[in-house]
Backbone bond lengths (Angstrom), bond angles and torsions (degrees), N, CA, C in turn:
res aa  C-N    CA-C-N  psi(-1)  N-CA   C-N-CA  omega(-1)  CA-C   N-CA-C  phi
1 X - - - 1.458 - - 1.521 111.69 -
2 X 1.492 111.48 -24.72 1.661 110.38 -172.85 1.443 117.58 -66.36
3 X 1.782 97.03 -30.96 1.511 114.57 -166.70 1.518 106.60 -72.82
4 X 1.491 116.30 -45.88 1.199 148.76 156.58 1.733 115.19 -16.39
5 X 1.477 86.74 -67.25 1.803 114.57 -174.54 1.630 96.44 -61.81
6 X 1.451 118.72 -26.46 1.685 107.81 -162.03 1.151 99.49 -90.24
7 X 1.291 130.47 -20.99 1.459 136.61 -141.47 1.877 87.66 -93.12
8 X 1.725 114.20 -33.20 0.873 121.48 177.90 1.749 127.55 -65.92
9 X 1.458 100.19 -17.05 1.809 127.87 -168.32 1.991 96.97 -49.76
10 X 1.631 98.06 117.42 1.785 79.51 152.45 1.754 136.85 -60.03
11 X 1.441 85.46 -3.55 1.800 95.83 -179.31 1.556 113.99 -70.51
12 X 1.302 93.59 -2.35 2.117 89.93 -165.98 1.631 95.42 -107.08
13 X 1.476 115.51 -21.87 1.296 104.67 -175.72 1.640 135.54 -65.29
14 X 1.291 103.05 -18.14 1.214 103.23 171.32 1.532 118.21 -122.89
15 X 0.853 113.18 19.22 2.017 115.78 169.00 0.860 97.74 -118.25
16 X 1.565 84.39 132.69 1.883 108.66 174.68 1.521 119.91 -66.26
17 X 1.370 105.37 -40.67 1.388 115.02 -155.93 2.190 88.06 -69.42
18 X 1.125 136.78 -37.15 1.238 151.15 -171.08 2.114 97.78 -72.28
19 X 0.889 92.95 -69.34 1.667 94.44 -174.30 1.439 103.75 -41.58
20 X 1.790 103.82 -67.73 1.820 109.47 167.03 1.315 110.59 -20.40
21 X 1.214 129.80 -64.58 1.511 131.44 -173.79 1.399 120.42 -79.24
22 X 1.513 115.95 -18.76 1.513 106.06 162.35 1.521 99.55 -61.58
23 X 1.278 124.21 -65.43 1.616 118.43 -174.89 1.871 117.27 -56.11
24 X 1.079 113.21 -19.14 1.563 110.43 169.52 1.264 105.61 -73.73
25 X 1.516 130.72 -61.67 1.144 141.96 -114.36 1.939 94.24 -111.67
26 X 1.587 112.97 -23.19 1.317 134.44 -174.81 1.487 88.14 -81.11
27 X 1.379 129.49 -93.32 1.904 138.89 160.42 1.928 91.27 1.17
28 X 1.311 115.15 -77.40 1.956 106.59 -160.05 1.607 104.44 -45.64
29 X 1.363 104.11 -48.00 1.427 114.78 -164.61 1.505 121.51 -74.13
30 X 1.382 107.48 -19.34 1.495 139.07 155.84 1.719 114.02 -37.47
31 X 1.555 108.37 -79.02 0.869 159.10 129.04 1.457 109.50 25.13
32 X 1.555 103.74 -98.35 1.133 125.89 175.46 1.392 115.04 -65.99
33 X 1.167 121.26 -47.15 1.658 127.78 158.45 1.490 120.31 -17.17
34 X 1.492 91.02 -52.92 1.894 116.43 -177.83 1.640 104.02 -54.76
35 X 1.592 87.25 -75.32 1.549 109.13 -165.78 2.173 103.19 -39.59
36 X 1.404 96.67 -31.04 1.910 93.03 -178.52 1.584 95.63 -83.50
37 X 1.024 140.33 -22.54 1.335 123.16 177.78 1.143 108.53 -144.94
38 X 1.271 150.98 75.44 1.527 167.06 151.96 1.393 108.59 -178.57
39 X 1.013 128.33 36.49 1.897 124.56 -178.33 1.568 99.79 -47.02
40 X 1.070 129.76 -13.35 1.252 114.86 -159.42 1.917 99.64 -102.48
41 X 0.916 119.27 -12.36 1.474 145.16 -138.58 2.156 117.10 -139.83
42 X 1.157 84.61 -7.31 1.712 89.14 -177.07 1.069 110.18 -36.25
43 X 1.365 133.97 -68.91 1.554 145.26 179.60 1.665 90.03 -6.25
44 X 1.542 105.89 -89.44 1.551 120.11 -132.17 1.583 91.19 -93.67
45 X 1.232 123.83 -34.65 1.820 120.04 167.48 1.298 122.99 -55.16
46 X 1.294 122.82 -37.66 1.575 148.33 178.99 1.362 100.71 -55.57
47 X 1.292 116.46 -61.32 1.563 116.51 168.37 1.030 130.26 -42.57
48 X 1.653 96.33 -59.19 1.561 112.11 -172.87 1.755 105.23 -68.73
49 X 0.917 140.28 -45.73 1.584 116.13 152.37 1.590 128.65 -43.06
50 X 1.433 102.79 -63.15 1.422 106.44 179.46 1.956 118.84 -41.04
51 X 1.830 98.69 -24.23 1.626 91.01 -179.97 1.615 100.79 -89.46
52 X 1.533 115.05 -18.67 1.785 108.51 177.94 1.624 114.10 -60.81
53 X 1.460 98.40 -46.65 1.669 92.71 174.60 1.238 101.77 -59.12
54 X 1.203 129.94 -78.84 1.874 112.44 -154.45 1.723 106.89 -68.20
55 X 1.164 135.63 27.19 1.359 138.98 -146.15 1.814 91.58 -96.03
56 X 1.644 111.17 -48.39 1.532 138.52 173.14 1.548 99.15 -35.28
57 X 1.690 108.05 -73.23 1.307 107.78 -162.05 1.805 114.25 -92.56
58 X 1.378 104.33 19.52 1.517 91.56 163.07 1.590 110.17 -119.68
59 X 1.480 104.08 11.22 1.483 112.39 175.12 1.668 86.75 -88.32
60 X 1.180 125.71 -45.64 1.475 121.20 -171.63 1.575 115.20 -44.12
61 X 1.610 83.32 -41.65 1.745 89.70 -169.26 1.357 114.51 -88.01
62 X 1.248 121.70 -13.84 1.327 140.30 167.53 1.938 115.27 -51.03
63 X 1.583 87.33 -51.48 1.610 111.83 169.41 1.777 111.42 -48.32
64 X 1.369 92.90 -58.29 0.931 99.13 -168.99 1.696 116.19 -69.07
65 X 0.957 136.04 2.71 1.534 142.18 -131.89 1.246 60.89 -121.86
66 X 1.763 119.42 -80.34 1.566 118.48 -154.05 1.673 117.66 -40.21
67 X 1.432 103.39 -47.51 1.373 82.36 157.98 1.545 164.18 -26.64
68 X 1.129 73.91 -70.35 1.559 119.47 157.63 1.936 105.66 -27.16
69 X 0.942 97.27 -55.35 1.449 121.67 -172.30 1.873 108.27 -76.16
70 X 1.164 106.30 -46.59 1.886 116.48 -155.52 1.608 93.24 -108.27
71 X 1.848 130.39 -1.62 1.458 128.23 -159.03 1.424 112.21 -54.76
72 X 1.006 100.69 -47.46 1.554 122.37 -175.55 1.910 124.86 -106.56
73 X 1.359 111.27 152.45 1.524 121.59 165.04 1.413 111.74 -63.30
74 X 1.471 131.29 -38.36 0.838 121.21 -168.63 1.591 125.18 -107.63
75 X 1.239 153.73 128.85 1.309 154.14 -159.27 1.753 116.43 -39.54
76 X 1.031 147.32 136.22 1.528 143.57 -155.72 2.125 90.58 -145.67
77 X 1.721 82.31 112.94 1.431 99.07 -176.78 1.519 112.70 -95.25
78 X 1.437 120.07 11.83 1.451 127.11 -178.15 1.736 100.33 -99.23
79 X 1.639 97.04 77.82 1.302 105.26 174.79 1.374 127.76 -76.00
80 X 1.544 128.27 -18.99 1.120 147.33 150.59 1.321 120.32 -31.83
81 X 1.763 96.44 -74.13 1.396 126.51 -139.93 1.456 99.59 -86.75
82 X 1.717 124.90 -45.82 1.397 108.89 154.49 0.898 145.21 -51.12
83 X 1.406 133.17 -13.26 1.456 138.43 -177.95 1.754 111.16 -111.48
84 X 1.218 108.68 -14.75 1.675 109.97 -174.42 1.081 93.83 -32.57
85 X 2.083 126.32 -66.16 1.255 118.80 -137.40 1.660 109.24 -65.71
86 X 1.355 115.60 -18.70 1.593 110.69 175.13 1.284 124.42 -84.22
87 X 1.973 118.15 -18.67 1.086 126.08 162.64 1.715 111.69 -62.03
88 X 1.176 105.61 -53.97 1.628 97.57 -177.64 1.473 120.12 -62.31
89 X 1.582 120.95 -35.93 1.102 123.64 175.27 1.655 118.73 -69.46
90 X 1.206 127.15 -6.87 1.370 144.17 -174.20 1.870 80.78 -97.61
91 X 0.988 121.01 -59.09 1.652 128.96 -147.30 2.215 81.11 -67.70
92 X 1.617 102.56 -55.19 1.796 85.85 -177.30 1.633 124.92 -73.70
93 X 1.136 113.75 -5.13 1.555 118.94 -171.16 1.377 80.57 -77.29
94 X 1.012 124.95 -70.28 1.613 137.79 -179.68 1.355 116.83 -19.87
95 X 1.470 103.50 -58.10 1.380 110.97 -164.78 1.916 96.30 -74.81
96 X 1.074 115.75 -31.84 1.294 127.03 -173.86 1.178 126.33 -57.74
97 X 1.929 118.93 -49.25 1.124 131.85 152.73 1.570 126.11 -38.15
98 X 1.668 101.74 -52.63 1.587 127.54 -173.41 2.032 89.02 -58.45
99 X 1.104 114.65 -80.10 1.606 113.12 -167.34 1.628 110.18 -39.95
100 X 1.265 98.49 -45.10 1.941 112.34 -177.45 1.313 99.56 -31.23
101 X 1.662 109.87 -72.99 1.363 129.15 -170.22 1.172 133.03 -66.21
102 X 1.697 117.61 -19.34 1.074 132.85 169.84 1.708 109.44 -84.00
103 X 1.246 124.43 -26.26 1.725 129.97 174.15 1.169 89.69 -93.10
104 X 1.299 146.19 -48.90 1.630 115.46 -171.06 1.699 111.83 -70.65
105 X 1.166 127.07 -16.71 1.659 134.05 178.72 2.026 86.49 -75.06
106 X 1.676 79.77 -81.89 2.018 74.53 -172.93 1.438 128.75 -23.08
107 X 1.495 130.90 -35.46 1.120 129.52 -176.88 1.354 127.11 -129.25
108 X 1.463 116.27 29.57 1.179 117.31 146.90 1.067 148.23 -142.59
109 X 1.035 142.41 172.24 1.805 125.82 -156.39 1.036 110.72 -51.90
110 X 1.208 101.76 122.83 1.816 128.77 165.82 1.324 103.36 -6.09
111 X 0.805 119.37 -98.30 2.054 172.28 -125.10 2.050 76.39 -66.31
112 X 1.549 92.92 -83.85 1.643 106.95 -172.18 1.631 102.56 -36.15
113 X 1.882 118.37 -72.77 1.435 104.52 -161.95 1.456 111.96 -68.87
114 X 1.493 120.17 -22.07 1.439 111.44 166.18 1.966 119.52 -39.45
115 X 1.670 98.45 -41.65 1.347 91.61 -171.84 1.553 114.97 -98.79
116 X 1.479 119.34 -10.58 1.201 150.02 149.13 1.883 93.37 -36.85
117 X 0.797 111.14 -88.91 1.803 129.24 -159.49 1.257 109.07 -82.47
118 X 1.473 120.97 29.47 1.491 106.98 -161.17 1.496 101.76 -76.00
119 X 1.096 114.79 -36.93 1.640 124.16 -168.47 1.594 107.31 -58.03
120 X 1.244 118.23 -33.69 1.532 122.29 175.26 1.530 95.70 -78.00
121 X 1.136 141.08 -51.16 1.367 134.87 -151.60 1.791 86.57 -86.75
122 X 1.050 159.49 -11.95 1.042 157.64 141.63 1.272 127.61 -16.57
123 X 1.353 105.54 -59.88 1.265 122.23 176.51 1.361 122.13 -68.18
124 X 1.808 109.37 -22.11 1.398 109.27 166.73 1.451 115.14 -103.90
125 X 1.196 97.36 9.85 2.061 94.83 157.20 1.254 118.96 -75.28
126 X 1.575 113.35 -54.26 1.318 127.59 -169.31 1.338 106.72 -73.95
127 X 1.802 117.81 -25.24 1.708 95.43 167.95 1.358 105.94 -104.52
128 X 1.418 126.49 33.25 1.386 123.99 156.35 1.835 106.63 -97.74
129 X 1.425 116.05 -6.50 1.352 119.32 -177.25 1.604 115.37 98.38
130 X 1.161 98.63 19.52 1.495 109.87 173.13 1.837 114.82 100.17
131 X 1.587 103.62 -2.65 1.477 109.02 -178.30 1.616 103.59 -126.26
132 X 1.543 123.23 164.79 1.412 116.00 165.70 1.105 95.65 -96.45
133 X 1.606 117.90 158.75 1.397 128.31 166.25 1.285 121.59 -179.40
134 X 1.329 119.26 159.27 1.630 114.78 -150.75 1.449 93.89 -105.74
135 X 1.135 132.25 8.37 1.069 143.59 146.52 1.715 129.01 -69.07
136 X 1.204 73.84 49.90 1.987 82.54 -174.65 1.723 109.73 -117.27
137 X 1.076 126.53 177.35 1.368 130.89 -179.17 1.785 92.83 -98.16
138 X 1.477 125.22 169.92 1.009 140.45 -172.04 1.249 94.45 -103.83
139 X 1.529 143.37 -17.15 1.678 140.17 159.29 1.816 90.24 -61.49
140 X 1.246 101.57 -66.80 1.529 99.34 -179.84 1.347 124.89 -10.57
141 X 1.523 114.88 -70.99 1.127 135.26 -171.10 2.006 119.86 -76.28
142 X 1.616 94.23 -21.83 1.120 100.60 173.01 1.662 124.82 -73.75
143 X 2.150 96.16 -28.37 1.334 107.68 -175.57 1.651 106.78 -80.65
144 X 1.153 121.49 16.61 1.494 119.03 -163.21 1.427 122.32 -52.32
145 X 1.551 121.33 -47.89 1.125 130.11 132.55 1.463 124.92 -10.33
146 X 1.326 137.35 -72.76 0.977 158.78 -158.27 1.565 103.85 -72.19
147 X 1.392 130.22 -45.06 1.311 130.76 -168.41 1.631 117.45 57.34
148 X 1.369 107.27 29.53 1.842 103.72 167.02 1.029 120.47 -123.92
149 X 1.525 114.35 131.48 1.384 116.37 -154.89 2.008 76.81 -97.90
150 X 1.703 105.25 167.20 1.254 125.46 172.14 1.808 105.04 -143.01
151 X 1.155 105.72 169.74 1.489 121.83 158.79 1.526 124.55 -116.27
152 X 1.000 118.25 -43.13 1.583 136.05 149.30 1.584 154.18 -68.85
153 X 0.706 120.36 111.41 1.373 109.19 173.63 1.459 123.85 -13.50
154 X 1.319 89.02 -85.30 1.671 100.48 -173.85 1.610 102.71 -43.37
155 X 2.111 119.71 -66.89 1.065 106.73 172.21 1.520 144.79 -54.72
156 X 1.249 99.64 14.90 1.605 103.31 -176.35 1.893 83.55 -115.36
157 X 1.393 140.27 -49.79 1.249 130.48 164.75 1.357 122.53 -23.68
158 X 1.581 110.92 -55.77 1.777 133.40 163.15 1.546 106.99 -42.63
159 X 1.097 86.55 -80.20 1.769 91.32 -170.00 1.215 121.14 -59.95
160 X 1.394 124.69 -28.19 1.523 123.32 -177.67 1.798 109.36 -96.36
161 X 1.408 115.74 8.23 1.267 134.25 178.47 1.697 98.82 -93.32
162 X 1.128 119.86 -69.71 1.632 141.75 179.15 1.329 85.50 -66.07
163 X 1.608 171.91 -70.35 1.266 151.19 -133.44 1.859 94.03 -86.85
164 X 1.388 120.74 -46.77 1.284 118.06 166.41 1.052 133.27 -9.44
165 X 1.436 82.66 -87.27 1.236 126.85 174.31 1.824 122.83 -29.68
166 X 1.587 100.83 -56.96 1.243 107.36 174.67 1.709 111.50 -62.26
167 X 1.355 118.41 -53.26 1.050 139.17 -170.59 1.804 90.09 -45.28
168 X 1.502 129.64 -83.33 0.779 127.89 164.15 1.535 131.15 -9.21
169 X 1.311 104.62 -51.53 1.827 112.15 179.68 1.495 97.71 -81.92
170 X 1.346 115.13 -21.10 2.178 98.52 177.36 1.210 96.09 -67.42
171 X 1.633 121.27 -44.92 1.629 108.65 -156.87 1.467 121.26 -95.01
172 X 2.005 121.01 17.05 1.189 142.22 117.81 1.205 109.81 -35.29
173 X 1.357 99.58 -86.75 1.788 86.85 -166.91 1.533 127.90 -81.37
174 X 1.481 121.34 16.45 1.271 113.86 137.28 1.204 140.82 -62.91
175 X 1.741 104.26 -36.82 1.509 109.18 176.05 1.855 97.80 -70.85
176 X 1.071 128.65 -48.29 1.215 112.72 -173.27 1.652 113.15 -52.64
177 X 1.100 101.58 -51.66 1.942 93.44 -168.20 1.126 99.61 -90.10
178 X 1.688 146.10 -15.50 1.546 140.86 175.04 1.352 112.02 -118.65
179 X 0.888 140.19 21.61 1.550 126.27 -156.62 1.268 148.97 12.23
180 X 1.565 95.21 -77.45 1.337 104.55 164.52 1.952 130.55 -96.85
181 X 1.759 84.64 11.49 1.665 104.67 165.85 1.240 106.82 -81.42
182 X 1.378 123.67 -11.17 1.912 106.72 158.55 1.175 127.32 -46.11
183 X 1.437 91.78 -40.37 1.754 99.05 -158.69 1.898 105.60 -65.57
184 X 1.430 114.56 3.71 1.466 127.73 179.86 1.881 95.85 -79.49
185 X 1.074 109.98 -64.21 1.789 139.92 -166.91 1.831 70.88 -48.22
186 X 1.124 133.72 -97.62 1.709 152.92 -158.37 0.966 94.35 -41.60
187 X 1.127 131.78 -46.63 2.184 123.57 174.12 1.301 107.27 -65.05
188 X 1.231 108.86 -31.27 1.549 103.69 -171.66 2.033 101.80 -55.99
189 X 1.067 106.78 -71.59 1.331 148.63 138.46 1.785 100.39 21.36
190 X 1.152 114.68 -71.45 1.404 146.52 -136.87 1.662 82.90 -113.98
191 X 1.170 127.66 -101.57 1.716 109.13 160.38 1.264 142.18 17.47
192 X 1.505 98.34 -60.46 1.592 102.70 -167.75 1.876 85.19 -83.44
193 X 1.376 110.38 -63.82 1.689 95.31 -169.49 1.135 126.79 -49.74
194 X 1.662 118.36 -19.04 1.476 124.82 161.19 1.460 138.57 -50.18
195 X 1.448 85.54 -38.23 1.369 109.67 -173.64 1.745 111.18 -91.00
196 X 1.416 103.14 -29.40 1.769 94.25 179.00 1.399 105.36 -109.64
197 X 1.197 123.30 12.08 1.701 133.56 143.92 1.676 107.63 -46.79
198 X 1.283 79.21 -69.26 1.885 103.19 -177.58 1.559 116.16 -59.84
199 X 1.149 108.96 -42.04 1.417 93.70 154.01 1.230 134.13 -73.96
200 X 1.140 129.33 -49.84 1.877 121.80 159.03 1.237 136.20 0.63
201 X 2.068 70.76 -73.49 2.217 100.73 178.53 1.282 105.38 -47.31
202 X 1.829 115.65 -49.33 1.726 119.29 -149.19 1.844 101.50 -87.58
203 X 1.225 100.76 -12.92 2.050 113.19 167.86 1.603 91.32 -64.86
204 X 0.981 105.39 -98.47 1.594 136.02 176.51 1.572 96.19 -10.91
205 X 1.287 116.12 -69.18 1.555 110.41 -168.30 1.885 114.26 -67.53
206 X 1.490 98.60 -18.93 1.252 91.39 158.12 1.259 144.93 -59.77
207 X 1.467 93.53 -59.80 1.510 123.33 175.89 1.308 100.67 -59.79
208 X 0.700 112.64 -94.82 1.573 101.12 -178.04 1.455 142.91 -61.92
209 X 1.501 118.15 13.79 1.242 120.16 175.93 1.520 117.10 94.96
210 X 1.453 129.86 -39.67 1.231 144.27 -172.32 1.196 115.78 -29.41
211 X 0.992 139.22 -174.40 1.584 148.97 157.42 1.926 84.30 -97.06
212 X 1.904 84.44 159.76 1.502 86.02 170.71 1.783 115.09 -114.16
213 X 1.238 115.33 24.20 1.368 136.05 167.03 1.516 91.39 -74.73
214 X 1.562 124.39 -64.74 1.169 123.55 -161.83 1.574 124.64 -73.79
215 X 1.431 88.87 -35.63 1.905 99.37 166.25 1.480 111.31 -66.90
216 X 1.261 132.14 2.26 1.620 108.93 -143.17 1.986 75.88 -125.51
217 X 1.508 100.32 -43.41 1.496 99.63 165.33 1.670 146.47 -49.60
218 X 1.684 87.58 -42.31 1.402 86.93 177.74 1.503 109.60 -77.55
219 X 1.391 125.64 -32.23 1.421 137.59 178.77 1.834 93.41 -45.55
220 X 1.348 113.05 -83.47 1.384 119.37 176.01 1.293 125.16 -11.55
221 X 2.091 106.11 -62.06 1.350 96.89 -172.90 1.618 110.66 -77.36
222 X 1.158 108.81 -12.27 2.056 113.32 -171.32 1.640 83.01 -65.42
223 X 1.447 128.65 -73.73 1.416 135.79 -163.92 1.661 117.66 -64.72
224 X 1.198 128.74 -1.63 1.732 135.36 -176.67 1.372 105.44 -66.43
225 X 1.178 117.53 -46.81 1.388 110.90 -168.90 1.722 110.95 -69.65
226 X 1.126 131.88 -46.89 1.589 137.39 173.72 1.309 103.91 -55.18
227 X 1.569 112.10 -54.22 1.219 105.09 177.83 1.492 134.64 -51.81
228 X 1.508 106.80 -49.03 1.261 126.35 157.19 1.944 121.75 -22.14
229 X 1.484 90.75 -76.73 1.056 108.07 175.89 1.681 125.08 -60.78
230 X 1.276 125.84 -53.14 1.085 129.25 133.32 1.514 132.41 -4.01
231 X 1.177 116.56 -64.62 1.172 132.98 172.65 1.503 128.04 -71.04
232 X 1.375 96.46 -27.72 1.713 123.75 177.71 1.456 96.58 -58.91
233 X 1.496 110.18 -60.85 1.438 127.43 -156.84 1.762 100.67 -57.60
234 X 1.262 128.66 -69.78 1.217 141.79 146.03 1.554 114.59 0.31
235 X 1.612 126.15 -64.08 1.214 131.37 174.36 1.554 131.06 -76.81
236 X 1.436 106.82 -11.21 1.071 131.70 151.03 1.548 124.07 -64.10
237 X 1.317 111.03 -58.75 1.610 118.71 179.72 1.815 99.88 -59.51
238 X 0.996 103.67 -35.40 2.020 116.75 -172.73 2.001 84.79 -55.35
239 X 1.364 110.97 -59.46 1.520 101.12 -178.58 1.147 140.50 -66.14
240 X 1.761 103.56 -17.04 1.697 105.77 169.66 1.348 107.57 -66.80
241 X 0.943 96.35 -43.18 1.739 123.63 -164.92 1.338 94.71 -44.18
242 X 1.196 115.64 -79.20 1.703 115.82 178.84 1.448 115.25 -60.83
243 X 0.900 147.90 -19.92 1.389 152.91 -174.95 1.580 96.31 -86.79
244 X 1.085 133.00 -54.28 1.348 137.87 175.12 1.544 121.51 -39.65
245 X 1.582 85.64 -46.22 1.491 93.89 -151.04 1.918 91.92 -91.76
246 X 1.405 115.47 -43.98 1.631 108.06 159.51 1.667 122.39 -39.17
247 X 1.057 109.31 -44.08 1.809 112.83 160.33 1.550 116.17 -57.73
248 X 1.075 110.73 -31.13 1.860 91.03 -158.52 1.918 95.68 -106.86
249 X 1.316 110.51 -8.23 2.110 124.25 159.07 1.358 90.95 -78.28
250 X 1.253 138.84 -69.07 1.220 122.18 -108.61 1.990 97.60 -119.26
251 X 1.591 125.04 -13.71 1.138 120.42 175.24 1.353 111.34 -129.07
252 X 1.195 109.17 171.98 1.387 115.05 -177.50 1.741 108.79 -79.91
253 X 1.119 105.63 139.29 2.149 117.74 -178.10 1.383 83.91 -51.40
254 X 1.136 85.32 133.65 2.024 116.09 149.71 1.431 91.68 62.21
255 X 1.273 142.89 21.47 1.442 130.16 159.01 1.401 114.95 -74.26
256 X 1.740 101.99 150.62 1.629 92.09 -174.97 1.116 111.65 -60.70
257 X 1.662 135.90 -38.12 1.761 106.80 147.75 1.160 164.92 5.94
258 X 1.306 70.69 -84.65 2.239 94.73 153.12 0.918 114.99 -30.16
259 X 1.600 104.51 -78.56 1.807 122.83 -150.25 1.261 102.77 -74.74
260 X 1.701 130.26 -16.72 1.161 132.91 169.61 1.090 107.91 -45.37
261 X 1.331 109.93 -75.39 1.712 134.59 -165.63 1.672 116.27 -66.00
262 X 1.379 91.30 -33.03 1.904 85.05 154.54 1.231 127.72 -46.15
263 X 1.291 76.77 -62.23 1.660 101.43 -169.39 1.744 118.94 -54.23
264 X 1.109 88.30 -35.35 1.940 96.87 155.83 1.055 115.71 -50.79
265 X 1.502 117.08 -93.70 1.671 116.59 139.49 1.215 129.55 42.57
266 X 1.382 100.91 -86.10 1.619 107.15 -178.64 1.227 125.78 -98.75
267 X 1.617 120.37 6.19 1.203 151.78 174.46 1.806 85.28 -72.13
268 X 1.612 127.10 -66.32 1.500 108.00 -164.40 1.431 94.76 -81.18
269 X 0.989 128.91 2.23 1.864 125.94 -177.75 1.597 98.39 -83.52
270 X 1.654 118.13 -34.80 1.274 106.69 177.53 1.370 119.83 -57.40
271 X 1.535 104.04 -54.64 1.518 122.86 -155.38 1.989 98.05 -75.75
272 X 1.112 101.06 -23.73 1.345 95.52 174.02 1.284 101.99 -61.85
273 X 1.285 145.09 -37.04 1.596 152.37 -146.94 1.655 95.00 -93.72
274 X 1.742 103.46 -49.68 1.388 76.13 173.00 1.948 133.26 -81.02
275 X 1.335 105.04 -7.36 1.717 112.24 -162.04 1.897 87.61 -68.00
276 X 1.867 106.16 -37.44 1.348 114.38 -155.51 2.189 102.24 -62.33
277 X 1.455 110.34 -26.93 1.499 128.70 167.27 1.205 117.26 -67.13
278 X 1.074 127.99 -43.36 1.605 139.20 169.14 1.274 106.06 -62.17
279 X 1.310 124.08 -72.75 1.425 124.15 167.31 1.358 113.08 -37.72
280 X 0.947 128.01 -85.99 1.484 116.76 172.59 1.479 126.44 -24.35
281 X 1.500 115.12 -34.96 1.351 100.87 -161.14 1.636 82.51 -85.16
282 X 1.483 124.07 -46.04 1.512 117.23 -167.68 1.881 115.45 -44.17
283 X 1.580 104.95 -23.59 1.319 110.95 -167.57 1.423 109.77 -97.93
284 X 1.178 123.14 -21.70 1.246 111.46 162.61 1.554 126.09 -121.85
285 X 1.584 105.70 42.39 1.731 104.69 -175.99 1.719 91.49 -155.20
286 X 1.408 126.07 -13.73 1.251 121.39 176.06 1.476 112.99 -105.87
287 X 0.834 119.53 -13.60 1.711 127.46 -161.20 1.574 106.39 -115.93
288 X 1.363 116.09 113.73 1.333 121.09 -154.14 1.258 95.33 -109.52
289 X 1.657 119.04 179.92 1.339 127.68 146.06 1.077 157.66 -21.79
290 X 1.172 158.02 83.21 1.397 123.11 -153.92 1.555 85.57 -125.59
């Protein structure tokens, strides 16, 4: 309950460096949680703890969002500026999970996190074509998540636009019917690219001698921007989602209320649609061969 009670602290809500580590520090404990009672199962149990611990304090902030929204009688056109604090805090849980998973692969025996993580590394078999290999495109590796293999440009634009896309509309309607059970869907998310980051770097640093600080970096900064964006799109849909769904509990249909707060709503539902096009096009028209 103590751990519980902190998670609850207004002190965590606005430092980054603290949120970061609820999502690092939630992922280890995840993790290890698994490994004592699901050894067989770490992958997808590991998560599913790691999202119960931070589950407390993004219901907090969730609370608080609604506010945010219902504070006042009169309409509040700082559509940005009210919601940043849940965009950024979505953006560090995120980032938090992603590092977790990428240092627990980097540094420990092969053999174990291979079978530990298989379910994340899965997804980059089947979009490697059923084999790993460093012979992949850097869209490749960016779509890892995604699991669609392409041959083309354009068809990898298509397909990784429409795989988005969907992905995007699950984690809408999680925030609508779960709220802060998105933040499960976004680990998932954050995981898998963590984890086949980390494998790359720890190939790479083999093969070639490298340190895997340095392999794991340059991979990172080539892949930040998709990811980024990508991920943006995702934390965005998390806000229609709740904004939506506080409108259609909390006011009367078709009041000028309402349609206000929809209309917010689908304002980040748009822009999610477009970040999810951008991303795509960056991932399959900027990211070459290697």
């Amino acid at each position: 309950m103590a751990f519980i009670d902190a998670l609850r602290n207004k002190f965590i809500k606005r430092s980054p460096v603290l949120i970061f580590l609820l999502g690092y520090l939630a992922s280890v404990l995840g993790v290890i949680t698994a490994m004592r009672i699901f050894p067989q199962d770490v992958g997808l149990m590991g998560l599913a703890f790691g999202s119960l611990i931070m589950q407390p304090f993004i219901t907090k902030l969730l609370a608080n969002e609604e506010k945010v929204v219902y504070r006042e009688k009169r309409f509040s056109r700082k559509l940005f500026s009210d919601h940043s604090q849940t965009f950024k805090t979505f953006l560090l849980l995120f980032l938090g999970v992603f590092v977790a998973y990428s240092s627990m692969y980097l540094y420990s025996n092969q053999i174990r996190v291979e079978n530990h993580f298989d379910s994340q590394l899965d997804v980059y078999v089947n979009n490697a074509g059923g084999a790993i290999s460093n012979q992949l495109s850097l869209r490749t590796i960016a779509g890892a998540a995604s699991a669609f293999e392409c041959k083309t440009a354009f068809d990898c634009f298509l397909g990784y636009s429409a795989n988005n896309f969907s992905v995007m509309l699950v984690t809408l309607l999680l925030s609508l019917l779960y709220g802060a059970g998105a933040m499960l869907f976004l680990s998932w998310n954050a995981s898998v690219w963590g984890t086949v980051f980390a494998y790359l770097a720890k190939k790479t640093a083999f093969e070639t001698g490298s340190a895997k600080y340095a392999a794991f970096s340059e991979l990172f900064v080539k892949i930040f921007p998709h990811t980024f964006l990508e991920a943006s799109a995702y934390f965005l849909a998390v806000i229609a989602g709740l904004v939506i769904s506080k409108a259609l509990l909390r006011e009367k249909l078709w009041s000028p209320r309402f349609n206000f707060i929809i209309r917010d709503g689908m304002l980040f539902f748009y822009l999610s649609i477009v970040i999810i096009f951008v991303a795509a096009f960056i991932e399959a028209y900027l990211y070459p061969y290697f």
